[in-house]
N, CA, C and O atoms as a GROMACS GRO file, in nm:
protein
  540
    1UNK      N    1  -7.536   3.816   1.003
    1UNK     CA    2  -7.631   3.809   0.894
    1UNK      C    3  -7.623   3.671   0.830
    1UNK      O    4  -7.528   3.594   0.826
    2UNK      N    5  -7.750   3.659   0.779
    2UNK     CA    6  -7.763   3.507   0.703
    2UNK      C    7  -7.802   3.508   0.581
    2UNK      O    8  -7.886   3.592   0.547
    3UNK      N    9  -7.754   3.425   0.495
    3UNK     CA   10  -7.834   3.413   0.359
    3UNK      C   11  -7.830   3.306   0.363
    3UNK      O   12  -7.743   3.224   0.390
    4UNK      N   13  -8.001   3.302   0.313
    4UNK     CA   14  -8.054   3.166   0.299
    4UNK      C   15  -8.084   3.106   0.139
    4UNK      O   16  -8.119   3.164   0.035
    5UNK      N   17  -8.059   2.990   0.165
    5UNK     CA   18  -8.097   2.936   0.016
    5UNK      C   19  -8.252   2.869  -0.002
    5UNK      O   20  -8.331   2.832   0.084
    6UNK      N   21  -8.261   2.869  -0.105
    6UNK     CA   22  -8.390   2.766  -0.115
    6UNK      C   23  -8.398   2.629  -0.055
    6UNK      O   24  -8.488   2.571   0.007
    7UNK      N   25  -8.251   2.588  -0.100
    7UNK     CA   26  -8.225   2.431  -0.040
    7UNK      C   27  -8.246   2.421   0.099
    7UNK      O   28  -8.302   2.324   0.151
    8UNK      N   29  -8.203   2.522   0.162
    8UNK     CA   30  -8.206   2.517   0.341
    8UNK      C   31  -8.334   2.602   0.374
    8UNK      O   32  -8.330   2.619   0.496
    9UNK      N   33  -8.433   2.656   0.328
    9UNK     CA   34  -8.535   2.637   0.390
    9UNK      C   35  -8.632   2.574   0.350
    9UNK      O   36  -8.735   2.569   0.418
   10UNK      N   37  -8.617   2.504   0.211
   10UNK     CA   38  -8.681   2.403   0.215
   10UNK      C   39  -8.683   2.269   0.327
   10UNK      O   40  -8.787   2.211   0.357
   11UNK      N   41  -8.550   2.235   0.380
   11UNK     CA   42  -8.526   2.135   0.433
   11UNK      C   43  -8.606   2.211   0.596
   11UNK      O   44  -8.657   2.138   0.681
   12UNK      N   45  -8.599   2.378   0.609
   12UNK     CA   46  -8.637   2.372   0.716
   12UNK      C   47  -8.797   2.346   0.750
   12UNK      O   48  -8.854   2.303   0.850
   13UNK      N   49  -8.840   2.386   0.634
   13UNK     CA   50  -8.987   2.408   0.656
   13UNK      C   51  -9.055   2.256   0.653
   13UNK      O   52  -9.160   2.225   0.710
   14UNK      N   53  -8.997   2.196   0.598
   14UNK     CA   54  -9.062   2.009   0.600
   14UNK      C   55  -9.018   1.959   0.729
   14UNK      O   56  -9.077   1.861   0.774
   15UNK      N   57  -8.884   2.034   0.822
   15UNK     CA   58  -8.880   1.992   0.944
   15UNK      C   59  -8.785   1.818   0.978
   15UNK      O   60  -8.795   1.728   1.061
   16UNK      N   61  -8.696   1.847   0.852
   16UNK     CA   62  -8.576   1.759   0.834
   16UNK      C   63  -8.469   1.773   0.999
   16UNK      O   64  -8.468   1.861   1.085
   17UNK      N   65  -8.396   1.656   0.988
   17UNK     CA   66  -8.324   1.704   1.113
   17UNK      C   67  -8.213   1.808   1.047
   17UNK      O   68  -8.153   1.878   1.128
   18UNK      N   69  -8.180   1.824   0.906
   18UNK     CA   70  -8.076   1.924   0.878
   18UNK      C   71  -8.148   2.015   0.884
   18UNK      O   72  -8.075   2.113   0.870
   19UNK      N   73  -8.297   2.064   0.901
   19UNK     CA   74  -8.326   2.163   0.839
   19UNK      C   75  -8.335   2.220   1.022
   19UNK      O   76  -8.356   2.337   1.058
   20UNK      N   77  -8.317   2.125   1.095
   20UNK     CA   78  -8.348   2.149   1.229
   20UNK      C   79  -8.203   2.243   1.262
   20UNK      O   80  -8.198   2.353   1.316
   21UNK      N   81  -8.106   2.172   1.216
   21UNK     CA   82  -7.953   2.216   1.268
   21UNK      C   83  -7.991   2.349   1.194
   21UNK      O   84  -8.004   2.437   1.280
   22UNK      N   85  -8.016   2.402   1.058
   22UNK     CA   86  -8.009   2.525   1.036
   22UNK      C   87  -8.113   2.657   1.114
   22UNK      O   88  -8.099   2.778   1.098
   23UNK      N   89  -8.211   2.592   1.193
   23UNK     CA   90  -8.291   2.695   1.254
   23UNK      C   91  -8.202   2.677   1.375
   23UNK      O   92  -8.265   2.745   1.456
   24UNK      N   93  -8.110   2.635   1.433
   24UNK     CA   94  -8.102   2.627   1.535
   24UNK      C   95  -7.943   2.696   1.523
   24UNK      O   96  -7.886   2.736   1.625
   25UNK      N   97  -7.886   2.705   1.403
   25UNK     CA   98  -7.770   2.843   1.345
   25UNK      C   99  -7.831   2.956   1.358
   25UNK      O  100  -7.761   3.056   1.342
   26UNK      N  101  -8.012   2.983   1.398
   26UNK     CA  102  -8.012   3.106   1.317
   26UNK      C  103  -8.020   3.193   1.525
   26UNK      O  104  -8.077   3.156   1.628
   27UNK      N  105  -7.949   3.290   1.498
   27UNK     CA  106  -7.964   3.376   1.672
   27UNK      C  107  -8.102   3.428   1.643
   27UNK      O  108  -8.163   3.417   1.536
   28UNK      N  109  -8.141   3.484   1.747
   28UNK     CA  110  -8.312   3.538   1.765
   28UNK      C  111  -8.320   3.645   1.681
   28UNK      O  112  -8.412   3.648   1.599
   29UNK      N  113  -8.249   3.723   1.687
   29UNK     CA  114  -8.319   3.853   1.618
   29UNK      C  115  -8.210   3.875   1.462
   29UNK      O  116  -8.202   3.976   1.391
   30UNK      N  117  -8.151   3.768   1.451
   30UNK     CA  118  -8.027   3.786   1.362
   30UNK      C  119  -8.154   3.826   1.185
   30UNK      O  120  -8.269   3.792   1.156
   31UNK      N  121  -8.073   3.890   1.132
   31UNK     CA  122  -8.085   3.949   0.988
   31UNK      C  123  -8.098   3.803   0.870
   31UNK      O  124  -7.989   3.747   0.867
   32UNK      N  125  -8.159   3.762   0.814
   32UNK     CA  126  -8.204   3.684   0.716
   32UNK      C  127  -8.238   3.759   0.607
   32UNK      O  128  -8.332   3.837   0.596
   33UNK      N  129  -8.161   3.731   0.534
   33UNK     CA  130  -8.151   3.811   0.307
   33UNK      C  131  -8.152   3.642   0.233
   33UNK      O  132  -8.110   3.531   0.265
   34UNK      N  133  -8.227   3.706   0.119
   34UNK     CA  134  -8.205   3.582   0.022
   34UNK      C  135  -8.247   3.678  -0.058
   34UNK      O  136  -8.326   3.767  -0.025
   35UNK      N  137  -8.161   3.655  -0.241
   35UNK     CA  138  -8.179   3.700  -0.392
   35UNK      C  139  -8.338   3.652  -0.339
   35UNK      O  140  -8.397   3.568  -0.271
   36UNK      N  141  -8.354   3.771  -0.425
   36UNK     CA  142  -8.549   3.736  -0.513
   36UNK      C  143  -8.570   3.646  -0.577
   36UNK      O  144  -8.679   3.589  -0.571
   37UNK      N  145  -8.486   3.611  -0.645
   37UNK     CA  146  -8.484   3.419  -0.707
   37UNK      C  147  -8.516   3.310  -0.609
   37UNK      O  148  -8.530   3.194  -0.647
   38UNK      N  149  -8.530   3.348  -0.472
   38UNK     CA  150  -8.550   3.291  -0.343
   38UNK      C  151  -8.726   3.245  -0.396
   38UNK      O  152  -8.782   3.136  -0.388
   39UNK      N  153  -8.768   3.351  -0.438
   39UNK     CA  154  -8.906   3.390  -0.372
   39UNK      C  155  -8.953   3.291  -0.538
   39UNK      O  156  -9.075   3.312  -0.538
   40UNK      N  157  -8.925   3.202  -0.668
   40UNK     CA  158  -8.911   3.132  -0.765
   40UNK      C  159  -8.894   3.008  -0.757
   40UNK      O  160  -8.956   2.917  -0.812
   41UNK      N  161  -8.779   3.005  -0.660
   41UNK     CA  162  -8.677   2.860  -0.671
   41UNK      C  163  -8.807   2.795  -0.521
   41UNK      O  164  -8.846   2.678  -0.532
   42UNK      N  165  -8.840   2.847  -0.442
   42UNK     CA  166  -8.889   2.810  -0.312
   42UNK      C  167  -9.073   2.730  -0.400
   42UNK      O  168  -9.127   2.620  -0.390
   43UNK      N  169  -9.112   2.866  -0.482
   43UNK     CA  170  -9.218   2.797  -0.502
   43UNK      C  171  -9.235   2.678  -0.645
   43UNK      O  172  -9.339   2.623  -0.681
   44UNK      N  173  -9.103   2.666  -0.704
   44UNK     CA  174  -9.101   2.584  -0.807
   44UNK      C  175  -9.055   2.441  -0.733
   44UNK      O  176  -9.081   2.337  -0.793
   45UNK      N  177  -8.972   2.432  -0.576
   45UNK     CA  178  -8.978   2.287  -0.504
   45UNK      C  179  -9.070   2.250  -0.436
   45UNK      O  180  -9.078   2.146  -0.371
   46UNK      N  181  -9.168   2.360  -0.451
   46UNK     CA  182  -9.279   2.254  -0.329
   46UNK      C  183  -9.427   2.196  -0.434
   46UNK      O  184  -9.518   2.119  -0.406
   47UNK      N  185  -9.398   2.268  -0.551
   47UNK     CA  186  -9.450   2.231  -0.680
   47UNK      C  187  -9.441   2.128  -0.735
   47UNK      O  188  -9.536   2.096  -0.807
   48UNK      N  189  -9.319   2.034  -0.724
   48UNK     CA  190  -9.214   1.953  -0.763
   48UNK      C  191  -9.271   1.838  -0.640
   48UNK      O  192  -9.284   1.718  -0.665
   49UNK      N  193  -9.308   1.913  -0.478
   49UNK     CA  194  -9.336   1.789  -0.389
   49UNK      C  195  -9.508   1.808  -0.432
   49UNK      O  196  -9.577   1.707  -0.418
   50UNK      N  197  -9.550   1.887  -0.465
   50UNK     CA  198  -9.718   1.833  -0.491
   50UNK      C  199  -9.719   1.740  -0.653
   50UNK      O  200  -9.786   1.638  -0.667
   51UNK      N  201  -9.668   1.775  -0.718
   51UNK     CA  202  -9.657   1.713  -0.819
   51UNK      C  203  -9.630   1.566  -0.776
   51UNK      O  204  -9.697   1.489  -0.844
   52UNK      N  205  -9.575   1.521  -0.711
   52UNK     CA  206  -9.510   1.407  -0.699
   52UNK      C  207  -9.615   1.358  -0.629
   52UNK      O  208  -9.622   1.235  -0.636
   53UNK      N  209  -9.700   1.408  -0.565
   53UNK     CA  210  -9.812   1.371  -0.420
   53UNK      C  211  -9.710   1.349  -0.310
   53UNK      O  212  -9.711   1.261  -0.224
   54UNK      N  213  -9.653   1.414  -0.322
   54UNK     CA  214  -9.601   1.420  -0.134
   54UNK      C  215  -9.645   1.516  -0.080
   54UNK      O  216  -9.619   1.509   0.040
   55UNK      N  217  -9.716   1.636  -0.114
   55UNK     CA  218  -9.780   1.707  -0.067
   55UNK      C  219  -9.930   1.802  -0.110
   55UNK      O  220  -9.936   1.894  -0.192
   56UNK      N  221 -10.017   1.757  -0.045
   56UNK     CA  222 -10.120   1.835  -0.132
   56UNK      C  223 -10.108   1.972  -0.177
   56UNK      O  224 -10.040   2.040  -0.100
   57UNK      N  225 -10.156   2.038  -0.285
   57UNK     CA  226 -10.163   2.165  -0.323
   57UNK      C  227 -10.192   2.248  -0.216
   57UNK      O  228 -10.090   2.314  -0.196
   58UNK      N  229 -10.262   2.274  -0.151
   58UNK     CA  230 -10.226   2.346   0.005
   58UNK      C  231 -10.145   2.357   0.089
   58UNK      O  232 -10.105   2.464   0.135
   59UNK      N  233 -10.098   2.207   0.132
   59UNK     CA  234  -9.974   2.240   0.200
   59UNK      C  235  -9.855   2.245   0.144
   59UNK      O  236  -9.752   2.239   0.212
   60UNK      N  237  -9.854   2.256   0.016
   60UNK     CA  238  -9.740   2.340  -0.054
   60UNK      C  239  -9.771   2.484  -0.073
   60UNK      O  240  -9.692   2.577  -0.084
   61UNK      N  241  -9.898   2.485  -0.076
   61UNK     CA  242  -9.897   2.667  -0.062
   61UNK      C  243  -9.838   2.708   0.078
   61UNK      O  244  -9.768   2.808   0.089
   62UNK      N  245  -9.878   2.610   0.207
   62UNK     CA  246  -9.861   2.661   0.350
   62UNK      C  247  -9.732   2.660   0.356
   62UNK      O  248  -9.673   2.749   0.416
   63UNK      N  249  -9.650   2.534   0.280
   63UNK     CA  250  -9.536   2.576   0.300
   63UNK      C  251  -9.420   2.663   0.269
   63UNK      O  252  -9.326   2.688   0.344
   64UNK      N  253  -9.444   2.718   0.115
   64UNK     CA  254  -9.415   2.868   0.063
   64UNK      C  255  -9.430   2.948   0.113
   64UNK      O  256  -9.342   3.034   0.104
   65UNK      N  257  -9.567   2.980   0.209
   65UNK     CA  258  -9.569   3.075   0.336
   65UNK      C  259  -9.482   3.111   0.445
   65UNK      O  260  -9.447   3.210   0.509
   66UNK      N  261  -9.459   2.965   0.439
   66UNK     CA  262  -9.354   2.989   0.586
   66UNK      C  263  -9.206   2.984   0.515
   66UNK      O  264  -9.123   3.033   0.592
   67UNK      N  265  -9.160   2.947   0.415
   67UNK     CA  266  -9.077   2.968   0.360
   67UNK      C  267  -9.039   3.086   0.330
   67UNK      O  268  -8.924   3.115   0.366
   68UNK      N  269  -9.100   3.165   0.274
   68UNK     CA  270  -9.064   3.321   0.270
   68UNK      C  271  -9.095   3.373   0.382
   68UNK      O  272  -9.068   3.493   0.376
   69UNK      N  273  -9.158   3.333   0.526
   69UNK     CA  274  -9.174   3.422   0.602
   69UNK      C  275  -9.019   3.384   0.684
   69UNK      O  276  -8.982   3.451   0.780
   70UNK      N  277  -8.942   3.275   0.633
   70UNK     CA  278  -8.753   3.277   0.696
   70UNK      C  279  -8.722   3.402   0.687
   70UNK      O  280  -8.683   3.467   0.784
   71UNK      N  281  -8.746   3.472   0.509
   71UNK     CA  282  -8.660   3.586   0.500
   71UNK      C  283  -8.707   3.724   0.557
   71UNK      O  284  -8.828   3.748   0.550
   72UNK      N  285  -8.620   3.818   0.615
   72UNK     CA  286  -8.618   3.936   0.661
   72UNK      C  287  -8.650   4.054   0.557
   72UNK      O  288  -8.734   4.144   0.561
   73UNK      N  289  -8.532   4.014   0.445
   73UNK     CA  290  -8.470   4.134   0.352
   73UNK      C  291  -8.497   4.018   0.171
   73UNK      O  292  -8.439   3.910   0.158
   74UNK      N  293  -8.566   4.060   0.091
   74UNK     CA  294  -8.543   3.968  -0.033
   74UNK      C  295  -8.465   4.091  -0.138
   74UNK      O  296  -8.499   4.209  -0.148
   75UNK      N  297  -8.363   4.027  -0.204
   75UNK     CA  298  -8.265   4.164  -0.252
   75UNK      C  299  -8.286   4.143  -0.397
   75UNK      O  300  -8.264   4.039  -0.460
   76UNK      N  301  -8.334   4.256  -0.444
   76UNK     CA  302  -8.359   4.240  -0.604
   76UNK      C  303  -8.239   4.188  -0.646
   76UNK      O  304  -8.130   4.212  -0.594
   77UNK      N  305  -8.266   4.094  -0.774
   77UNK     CA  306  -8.174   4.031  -0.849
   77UNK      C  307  -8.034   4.169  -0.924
   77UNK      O  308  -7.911   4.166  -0.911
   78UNK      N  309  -8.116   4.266  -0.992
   78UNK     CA  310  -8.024   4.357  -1.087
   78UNK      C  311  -7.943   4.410  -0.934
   78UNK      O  312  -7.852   4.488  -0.963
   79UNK      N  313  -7.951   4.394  -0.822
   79UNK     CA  314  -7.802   4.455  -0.753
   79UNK      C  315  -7.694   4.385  -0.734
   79UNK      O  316  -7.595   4.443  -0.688
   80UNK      N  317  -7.688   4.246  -0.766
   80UNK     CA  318  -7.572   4.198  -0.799
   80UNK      C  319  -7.571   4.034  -0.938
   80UNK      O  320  -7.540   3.915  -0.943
   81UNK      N  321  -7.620   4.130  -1.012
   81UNK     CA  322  -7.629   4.051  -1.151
   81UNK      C  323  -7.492   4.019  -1.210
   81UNK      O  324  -7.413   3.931  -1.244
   82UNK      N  325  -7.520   4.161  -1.197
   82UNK     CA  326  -7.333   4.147  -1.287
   82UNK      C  327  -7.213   4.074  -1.232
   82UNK      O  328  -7.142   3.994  -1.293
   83UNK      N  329  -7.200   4.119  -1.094
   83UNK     CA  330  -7.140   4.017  -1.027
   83UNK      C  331  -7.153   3.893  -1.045
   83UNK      O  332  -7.071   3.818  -1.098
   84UNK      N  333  -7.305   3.853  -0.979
   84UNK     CA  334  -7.306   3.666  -1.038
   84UNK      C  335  -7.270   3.671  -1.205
   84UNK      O  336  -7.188   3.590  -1.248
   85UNK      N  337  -7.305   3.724  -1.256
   85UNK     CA  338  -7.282   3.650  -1.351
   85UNK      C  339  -7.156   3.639  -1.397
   85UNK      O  340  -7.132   3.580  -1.502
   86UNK      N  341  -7.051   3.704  -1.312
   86UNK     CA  342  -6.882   3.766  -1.361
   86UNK      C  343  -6.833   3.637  -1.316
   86UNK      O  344  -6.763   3.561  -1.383
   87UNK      N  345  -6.880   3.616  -1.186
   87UNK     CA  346  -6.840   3.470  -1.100
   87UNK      C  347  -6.919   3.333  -1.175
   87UNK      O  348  -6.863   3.225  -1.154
   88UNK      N  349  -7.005   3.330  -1.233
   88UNK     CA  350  -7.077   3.228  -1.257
   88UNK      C  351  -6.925   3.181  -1.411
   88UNK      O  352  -6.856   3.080  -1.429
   89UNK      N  353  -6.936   3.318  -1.486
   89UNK     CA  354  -6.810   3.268  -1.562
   89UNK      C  355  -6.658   3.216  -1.520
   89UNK      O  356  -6.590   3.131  -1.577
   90UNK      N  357  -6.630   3.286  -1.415
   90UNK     CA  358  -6.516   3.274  -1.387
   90UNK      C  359  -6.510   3.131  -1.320
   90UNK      O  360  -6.422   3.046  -1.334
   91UNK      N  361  -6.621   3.124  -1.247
   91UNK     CA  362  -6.605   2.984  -1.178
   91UNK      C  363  -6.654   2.839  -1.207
   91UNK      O  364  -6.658   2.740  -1.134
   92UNK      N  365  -6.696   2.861  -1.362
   92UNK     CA  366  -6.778   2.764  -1.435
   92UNK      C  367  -6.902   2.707  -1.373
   92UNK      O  368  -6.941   2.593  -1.400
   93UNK      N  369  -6.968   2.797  -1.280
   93UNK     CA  370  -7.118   2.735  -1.242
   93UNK      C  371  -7.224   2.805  -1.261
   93UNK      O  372  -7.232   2.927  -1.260
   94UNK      N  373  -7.301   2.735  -1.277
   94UNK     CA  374  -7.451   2.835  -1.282
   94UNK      C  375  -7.497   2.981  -1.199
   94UNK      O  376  -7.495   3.015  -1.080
   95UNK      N  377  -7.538   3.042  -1.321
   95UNK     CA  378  -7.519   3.159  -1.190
   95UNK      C  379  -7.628   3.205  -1.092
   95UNK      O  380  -7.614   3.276  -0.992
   96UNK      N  381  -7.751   3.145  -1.147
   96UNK     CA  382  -7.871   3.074  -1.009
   96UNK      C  383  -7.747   3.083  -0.880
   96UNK      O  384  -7.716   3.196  -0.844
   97UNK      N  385  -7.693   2.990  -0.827
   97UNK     CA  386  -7.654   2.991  -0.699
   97UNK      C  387  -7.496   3.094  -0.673
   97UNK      O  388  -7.432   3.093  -0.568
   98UNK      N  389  -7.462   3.178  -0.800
   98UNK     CA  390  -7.401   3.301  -0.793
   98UNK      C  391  -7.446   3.398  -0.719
   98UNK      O  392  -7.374   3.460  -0.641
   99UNK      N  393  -7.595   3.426  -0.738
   99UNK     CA  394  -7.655   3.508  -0.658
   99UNK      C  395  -7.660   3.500  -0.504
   99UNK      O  396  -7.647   3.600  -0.434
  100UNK      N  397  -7.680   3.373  -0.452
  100UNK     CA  398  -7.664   3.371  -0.301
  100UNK      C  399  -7.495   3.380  -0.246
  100UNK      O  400  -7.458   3.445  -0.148
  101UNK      N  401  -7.420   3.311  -0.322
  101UNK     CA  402  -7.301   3.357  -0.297
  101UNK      C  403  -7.225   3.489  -0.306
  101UNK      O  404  -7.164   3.546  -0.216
  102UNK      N  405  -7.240   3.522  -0.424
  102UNK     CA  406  -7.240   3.680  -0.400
  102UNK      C  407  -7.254   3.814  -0.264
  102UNK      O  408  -7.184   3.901  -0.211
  103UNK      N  409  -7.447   3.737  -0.255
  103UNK     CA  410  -7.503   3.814  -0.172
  103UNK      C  411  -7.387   3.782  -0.060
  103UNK      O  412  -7.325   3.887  -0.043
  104UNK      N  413  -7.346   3.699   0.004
  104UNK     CA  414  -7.311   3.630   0.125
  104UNK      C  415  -7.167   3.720   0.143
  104UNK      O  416  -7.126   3.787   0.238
  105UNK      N  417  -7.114   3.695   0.020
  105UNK     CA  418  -6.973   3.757   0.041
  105UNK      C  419  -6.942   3.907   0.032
  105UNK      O  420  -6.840   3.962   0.073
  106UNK      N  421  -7.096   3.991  -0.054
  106UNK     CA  422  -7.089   4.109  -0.014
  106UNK      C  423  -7.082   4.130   0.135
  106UNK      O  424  -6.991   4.193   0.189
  107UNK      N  425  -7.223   4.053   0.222
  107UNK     CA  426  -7.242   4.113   0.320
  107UNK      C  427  -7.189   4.084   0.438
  107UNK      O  428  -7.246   4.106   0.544
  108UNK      N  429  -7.028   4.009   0.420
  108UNK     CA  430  -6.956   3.920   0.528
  108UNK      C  431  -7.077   3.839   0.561
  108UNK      O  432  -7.137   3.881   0.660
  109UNK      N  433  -7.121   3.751   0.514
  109UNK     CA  434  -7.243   3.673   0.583
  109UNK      C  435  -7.161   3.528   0.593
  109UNK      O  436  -7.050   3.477   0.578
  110UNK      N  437  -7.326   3.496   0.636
  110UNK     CA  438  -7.267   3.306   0.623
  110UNK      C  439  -7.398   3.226   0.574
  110UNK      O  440  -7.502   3.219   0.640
  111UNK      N  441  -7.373   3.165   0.440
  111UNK     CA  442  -7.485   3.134   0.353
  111UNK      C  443  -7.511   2.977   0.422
  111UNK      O  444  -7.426   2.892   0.447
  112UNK      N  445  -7.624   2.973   0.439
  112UNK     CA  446  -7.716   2.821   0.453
  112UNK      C  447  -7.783   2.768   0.351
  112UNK      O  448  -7.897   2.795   0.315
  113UNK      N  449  -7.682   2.664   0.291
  113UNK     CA  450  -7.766   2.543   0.161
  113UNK      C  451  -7.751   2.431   0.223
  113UNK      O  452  -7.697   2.406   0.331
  114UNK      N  453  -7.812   2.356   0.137
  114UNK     CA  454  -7.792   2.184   0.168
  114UNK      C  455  -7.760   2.131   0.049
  114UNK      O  456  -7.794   2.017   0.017
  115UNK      N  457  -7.686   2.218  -0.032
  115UNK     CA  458  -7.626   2.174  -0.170
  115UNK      C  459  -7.485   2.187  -0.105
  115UNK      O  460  -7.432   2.252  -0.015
  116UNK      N  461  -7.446   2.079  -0.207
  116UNK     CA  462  -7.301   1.984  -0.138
  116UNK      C  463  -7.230   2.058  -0.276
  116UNK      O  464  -7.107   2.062  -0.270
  117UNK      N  465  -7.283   2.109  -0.383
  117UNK     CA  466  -7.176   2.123  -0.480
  117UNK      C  467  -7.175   2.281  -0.465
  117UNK      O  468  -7.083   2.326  -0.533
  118UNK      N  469  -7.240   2.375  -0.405
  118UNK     CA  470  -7.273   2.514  -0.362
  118UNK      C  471  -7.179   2.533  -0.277
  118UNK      O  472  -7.097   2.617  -0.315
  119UNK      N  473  -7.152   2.472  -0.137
  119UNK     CA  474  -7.051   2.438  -0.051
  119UNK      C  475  -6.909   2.434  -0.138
  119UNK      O  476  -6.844   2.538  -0.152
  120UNK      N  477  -6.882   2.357  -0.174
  120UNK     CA  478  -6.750   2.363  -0.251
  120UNK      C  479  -6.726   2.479  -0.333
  120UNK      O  480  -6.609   2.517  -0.344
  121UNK      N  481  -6.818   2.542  -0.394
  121UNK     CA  482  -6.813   2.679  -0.476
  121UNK      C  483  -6.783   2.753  -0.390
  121UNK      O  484  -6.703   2.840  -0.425
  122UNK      N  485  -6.832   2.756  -0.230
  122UNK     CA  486  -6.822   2.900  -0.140
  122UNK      C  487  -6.685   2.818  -0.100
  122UNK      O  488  -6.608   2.913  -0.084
  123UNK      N  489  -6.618   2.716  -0.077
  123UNK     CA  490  -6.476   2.703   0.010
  123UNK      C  491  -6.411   2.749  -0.088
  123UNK      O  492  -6.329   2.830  -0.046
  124UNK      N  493  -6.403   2.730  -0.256
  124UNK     CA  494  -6.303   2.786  -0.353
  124UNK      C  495  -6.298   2.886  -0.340
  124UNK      O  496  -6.181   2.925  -0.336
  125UNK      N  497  -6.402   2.994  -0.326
  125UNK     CA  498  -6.409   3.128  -0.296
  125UNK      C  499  -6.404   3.234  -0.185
  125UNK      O  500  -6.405   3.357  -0.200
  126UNK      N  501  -6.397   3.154  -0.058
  126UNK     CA  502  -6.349   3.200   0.056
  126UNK      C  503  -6.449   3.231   0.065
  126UNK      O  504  -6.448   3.349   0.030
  127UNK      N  505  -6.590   3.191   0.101
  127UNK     CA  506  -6.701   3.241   0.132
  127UNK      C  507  -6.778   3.151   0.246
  127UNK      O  508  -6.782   3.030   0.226
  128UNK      N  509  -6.835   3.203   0.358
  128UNK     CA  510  -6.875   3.121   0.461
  128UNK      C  511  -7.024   3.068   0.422
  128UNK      O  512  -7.117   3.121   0.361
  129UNK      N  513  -7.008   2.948   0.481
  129UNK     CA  514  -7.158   2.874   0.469
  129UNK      C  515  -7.168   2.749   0.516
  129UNK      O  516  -7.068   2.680   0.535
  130UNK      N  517  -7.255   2.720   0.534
  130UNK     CA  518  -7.291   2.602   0.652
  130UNK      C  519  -7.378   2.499   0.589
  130UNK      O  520  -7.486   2.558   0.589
  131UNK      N  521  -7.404   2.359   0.526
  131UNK     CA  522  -7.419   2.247   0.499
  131UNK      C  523  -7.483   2.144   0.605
  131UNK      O  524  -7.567   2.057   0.582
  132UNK      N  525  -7.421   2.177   0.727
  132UNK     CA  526  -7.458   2.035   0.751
  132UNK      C  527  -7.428   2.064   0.908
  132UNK      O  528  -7.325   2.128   0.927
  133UNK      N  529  -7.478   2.039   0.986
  133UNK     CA  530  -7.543   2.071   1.181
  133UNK      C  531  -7.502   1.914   1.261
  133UNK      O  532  -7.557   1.805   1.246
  134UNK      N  533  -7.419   1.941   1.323
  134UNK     CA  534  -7.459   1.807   1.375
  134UNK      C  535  -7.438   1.820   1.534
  134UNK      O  536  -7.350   1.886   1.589
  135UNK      N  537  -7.522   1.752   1.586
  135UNK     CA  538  -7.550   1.774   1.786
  135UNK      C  539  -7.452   1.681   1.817
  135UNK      O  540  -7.427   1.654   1.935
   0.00000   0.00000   0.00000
């Protein structure tokens, strides 16, 4: 199973070479979950690239499309709130990226970001996740 972040399918859907290494982690028929905050955080960065004009208002809609069409399973936030937010205290970080960690370590998974300070939160915590692909 996979949990995906916003960061890593953003990078996949623009077709980055990291975003390449993470489609190429994912097996064919393998299980993809991301928090419902997935389905927020995905359309508030491609908002952020039309805003900027790197991408017209369409193909930031096209790419929110294919962005949520990564995920399999989107897991309401209230099933592990309390959790993130137990960890977000305990571990002094925001609890936005509590939720994917969480999810990950409930479900023995292995979380895909391209956040470098998310990574260090899942090695303090013994939680698997993958950053960075290289051929």
């Amino acid at each position: 199973m996979i949990v995906l972040d916003c960061s890593a399918a953003v990078e996949m859907v623009r077709g980055t070479s990291r975003g390449y290494g993470f489609r190429c982690l994912m097996l064919k028929d393998e299980h993809v979950v991301a928090s419902e905050l997935f389905r927020a955080e995905v359309r508030n960065a491609f908002w952020k690239y039309a805003r900027a004009g790197l991408l017209s208002v369409e193909d930031a809609e096209a790419h929110i499309t294919e962005a949520l069409g990564l995920v399999d399973e989107f897991v309401p936030l209230e099933e592990n709130a309390a959790e993130s937010f137990a960890e977000a205290a305990r571990q002094s970080h925001p609890v936005y990226d509590l939720f994917y960690v969480t999810l990950a370590r409930r479900n023995a998974a292995t979380l895909l970001t391209a956040d470098k300070k998310l990574v260090a939160l899942c090695e303090r915590m013994g939680v698997n996740c993958v950053c960075e692909v290289e051929f």
